[in-house]
C-alpha positions in Angstrom: -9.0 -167.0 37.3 -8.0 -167.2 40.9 -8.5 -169.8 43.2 -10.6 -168.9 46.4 -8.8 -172.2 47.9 -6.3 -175.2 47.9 -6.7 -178.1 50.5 -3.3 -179.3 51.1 -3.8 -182.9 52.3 -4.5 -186.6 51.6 -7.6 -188.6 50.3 -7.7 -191.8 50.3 -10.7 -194.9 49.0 -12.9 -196.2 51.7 -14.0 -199.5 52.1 -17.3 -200.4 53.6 -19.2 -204.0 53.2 -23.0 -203.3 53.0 -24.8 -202.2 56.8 -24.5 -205.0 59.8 -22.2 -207.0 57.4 -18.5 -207.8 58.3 -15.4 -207.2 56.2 -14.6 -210.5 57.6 -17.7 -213.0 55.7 -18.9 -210.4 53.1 -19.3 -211.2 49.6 -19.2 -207.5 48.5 -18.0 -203.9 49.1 -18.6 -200.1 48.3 -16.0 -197.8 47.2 -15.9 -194.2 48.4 -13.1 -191.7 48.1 -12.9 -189.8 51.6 -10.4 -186.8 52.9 -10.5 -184.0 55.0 -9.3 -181.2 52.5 -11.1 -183.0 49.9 -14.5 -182.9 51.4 -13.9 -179.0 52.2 -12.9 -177.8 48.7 -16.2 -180.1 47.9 -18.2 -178.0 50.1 -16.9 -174.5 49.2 -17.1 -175.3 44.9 -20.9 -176.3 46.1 -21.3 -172.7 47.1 -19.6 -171.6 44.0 -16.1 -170.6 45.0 -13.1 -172.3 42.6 -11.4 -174.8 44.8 -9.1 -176.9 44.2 -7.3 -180.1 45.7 -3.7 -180.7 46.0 -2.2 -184.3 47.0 -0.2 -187.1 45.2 -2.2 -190.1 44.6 -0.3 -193.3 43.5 -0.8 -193.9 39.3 -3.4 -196.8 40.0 -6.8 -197.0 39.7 -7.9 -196.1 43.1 -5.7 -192.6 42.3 -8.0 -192.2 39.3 -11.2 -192.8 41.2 -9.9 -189.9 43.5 -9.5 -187.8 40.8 -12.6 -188.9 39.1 -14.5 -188.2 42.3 -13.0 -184.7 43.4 -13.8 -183.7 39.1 -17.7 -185.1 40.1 -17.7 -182.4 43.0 -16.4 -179.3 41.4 -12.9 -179.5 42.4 -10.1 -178.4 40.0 -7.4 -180.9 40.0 -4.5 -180.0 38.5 -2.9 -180.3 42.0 -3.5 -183.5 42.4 -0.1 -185.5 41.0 -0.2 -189.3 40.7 3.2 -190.6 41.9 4.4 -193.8 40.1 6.1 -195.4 43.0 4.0 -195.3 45.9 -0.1 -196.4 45.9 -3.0 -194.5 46.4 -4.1 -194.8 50.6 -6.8 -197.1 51.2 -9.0 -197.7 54.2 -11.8 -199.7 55.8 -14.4 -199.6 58.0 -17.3 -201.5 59.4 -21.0 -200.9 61.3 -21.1 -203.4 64.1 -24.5 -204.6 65.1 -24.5 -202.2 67.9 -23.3 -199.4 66.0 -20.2 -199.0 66.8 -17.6 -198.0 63.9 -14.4 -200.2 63.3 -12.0 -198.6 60.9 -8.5 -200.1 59.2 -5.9 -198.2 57.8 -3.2 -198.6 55.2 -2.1 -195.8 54.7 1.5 -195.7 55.6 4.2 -195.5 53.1 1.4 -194.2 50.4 2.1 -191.8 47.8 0.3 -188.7 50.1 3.0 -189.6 52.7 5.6 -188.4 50.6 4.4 -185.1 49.8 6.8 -182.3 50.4 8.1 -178.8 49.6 7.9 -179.2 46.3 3.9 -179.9 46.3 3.8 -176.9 48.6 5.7 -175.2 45.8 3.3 -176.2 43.3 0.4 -175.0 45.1 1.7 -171.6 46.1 2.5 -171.1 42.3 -1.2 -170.7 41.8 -1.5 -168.0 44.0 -4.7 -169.0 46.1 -6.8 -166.1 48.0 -6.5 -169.3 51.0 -4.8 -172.7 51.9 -6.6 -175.1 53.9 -4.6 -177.9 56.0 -5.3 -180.1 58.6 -3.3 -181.9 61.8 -3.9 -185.6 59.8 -1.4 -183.8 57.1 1.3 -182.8 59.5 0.8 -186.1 60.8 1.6 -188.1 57.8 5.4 -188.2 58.3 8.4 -185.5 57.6 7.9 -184.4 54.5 4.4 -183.7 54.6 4.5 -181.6 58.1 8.4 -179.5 56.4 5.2 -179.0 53.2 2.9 -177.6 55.6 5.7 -175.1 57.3 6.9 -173.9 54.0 2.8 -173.7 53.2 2.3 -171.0 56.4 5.4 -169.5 55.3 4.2 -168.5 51.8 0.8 -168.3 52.0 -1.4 -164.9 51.9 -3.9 -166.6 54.5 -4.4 -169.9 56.0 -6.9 -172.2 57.5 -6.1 -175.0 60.1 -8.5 -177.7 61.0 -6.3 -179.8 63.7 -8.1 -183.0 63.2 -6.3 -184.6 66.1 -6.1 -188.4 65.5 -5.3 -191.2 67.9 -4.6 -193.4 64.6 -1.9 -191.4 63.6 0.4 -191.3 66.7 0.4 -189.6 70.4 -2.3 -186.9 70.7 -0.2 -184.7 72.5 2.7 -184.4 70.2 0.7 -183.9 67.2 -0.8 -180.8 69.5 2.7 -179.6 70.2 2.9 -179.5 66.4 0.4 -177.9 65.8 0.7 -175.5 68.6 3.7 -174.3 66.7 1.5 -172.9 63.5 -0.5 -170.8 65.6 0.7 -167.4 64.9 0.4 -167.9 61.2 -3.3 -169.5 61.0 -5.4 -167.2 59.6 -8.6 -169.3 60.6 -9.0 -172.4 63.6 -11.8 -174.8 63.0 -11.4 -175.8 66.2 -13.5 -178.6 68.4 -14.2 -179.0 71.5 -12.3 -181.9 72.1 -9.2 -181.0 70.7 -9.3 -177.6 72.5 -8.0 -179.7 75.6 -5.4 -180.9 73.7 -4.2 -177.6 72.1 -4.7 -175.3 74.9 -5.8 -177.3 78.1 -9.2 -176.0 78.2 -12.9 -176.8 76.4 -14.0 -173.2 78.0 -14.9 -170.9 75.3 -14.0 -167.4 76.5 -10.3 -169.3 77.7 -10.1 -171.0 74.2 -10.7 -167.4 72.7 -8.3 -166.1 74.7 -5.8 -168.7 74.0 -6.2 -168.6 70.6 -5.6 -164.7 70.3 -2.4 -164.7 72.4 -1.2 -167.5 70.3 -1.8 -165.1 67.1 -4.2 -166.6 65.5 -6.7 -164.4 63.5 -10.3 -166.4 64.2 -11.3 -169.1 65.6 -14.4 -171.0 65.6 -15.3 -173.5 68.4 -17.1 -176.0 67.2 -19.1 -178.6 69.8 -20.7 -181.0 67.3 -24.2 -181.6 68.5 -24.0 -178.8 70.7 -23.6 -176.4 68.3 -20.4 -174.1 67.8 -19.5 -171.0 69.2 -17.8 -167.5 68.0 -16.4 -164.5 69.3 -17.7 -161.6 67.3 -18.0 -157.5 68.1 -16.2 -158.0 71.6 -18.6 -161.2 73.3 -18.9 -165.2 72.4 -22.0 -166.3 70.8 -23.1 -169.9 70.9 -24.9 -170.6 67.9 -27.0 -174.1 68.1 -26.7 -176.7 65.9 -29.3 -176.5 62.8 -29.4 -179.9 62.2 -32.7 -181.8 62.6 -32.4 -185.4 61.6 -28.8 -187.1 62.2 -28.5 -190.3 59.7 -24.4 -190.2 60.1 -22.5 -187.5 61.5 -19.1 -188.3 59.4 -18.3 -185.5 57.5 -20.2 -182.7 59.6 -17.0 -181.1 61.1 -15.6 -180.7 57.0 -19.2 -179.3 55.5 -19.0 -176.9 58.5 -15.6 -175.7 57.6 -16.4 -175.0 53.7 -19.3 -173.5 54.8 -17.4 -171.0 57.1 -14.5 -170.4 55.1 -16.9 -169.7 52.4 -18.7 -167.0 54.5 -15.5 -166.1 55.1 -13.3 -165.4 51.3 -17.1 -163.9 50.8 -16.4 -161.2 53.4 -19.0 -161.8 55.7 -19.1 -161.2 59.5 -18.0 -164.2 61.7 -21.3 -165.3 63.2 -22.4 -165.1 59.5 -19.7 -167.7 58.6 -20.7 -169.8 61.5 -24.4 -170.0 60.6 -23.2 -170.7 56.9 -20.9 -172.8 58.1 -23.8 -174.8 60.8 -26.5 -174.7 58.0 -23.9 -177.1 55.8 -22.9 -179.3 58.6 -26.8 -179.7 58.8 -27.2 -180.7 55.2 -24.5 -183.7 55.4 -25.6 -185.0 58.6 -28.9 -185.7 57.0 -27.8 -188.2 54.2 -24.8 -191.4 54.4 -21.9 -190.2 53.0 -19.3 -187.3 53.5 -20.8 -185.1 50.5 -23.8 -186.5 49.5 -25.8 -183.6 51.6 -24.3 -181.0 49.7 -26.1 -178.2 48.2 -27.2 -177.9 44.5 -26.5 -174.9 42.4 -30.3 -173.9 43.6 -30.1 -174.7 46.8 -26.5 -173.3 47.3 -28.0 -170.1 46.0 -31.1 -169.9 49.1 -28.2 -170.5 51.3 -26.1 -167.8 50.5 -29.1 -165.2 50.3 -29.2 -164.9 46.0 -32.4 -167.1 45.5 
């Protein structure tokens, strides 16, 4: 059977001591897998579409958890390819008293960072109705970003979350990058804050326009609390966001893009993507965790109109 669609990216095992404790004096630690693509394939195979994750992981332990973890969410992964001389990512973060988040990566030199045309080779073999891939991908060093070129070049439609991070080197030149891709992105999960970066405006209608006359298909502007916005049947709808309880916000952005891309392989009109795509985001900012709001195969049914 056909794959509705491959995320093309990294995933990596967080490290998180338990609430208002330091990495520094704790005595213990939780273990989560965590990942861009992965959590999006997690939320589209909650709605029932095959997905499927393609990365190397290093042949360790914390590469099987990965695997182990992405099998536990529905995700094929027959992409994923453990690489016997480079590790698994790992990362860590803390809660400060106050709230704030401090996250560590070690992620450089890990066996996702040598990813490269041949993975991308690998995953247009299967012949996916859509590839999803982010800006932390093309990020990741050489071999990754010539994997995500070759990627656009061979795919029959593509998704691009930019997922613009400071941690992975100057804003502005990971824009540029990205900025190149434009006129073969099928669909821009795009925020707010990283519309400034990519086209020097948060505006909506100049985002929209933008976007077009950089050739990309659709775009979705997404304003976290605030909501998202979409250009459908000629005028730019903002649709609120559906969320009414906020526990931990990680992960929102991702649930929002399965959700829409979902909407979207299903054929549905763009402001029905977005409200798909705003009624996940709602569902995961409700719990801890990246994936832990997901829909059940009940639940996933009410949402998409079959229960």
């Amino acid at each position: 059977m056909t794959l509705d669609l491959v995320g093309f990216g990294e995933a990596m095992v967080l490290v998180t001591p338990p609430a208002g404790q330091s990495l520094a004096t704790t005595a213990s630690a939780d273990l989560h897998v965590a990942g861009a693509e992965l959590n999006v394939c997690a939320a589209v195979a909650s709605l029932g579409l095959r997905a499927a994750f393609a990365t190397r992981v290093g042949a360790d332990p914390l590469g099987d958890r990965v695997r182990a973890d992405a099998q536990r969410l529905g995700i094929e992964t027959r992409l994923i390819v453990a690489e016997t001389s480079y590790p698994t990512g790992v990362f860590f973060k803390e809660v400060q008293p106050d709230g704030e988040r401090r996250v560590y990566y070690y992620r450089a030199g890990s066996a996702a960072a040598h990813m490269d045309v041949v993975d991308a080779d690998r995953v247009l073999a299967t012949r996916p109705r859509m590839i999803v891939v982010s800006g932390i991908t093309m990020a990741l060093g050489p071999g990754p970003r010539a994997a995500v070129r070759h990627l656009l070049a061979g795919s029959p439609a593509i998704a691009l979350d930019p997922n613009l991070r400071p941690a992975l080197g100057d804003v502005a030149a990971q824009a540029a990058a990205l900025r190149d891709l434009l006129p073969s992105v099928d669909v821009l999960l795009l925020g707010v804050d990283e519309a400034v970066h990519l086209f020097g405006t948060a505006d909506p209608a100049a985002v929209f326009a933008a976007a077009t006359a950089a050739g990309v298909g659709l775009t979705v502007l997404k304003a976290g609390p605030a909501g998202c916005y979409i250009e459908t049947a000629g005028r730019i709808v903002h649709l609120p966001t559906a969320a009414t309880r906020v526990v931990d916000p990680v992960g929102a952005g991702d649930a929002f893009a399965g959700g829409f891309l979902t909407g979207y392989l299903s054929g549905r009109d763009p402001l029905a993507c977005a409200q798909l795509g705003t009624a996940m985001a709602a569902r995961v900012v409700a719990t801890t965790g990246d994936t832990d709001g997901l829909p059940d195969t009940t639940q996933a049914a009410a949402m998409l109109g079959y229960g």
